[in-house]
Structures are given as C-alpha cells and as structure tokens.
N, C-alpha and C positions, 0 to 999 in steps of 0.2 A: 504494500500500500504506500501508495507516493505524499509527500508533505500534502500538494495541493487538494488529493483527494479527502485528505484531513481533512483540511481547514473546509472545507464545502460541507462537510456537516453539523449538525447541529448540536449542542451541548448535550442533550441526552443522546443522541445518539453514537456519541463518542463515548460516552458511561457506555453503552451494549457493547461496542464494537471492543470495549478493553478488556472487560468482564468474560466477553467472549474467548478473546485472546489470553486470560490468563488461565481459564481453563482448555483452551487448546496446549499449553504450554506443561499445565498439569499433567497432562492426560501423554503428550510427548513425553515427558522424565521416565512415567509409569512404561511406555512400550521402552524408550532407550535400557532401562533396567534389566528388562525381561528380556533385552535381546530381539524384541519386534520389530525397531524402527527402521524401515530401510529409506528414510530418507532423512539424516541426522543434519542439514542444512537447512531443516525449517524450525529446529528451534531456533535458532540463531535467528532467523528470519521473523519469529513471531516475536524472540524480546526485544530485539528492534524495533519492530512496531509499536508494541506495548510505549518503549523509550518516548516513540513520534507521538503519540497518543497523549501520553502524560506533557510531553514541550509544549503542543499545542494548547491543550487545555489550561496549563499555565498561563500562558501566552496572552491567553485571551481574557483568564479570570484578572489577571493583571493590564489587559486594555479597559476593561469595564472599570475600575477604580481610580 
C-alpha cells in the first residue's frame, strides 16, 4: 500500500485497515513458527504498512491541532 493511497482514506478507515494489518501480521508469526509460511517477505511488507499507517494518522491528528 503506497503513502498516497493512505492518505485518500478516511480516519476510521485507517483504524480497519491497521487492525486488519496487525492481525495479518499475527497470524504471519503463527504460520512462520510452524514452518507454513512460504512467502516470509510479506511480513516485512505488512509492518511496513502498519509503520505508513501509524505516520499518517499522526500526521494528520497533528494537522487538525
């Protein structure tokens, strides 16, 4: 998910899209453990997002003030 796709949504739905991402990220540890995961470059991929997720909402609770 790219910066500007971010920022195009709306504050709650930035709350799902993280929510979402931290149980994908859960649920990646859980197969990497077990030996499932055959594609070990999307977690990296999701807490990165997560990262962009959190800057932006930052970002923005701090334009509001």
């Amino acid at each position: 998910m790219k910066a500007e796709e971010v920022r195009a949504l709306s504050p709650d739905q930035l709350k799902e899209e993280l929510l979402k991402l931290k149980k994908e990220v859960f649920n990646l540890r859980f197969q990497m453990a077990a030996g499932q995961l055959e594609n070990t470059a999307r977690v990296r991929q999701a807490r990165r997002d997560i990262a962009r997720i959190k800057t932006i909402m930052r970002e923005q609770s701090r334009a509001m003030t």
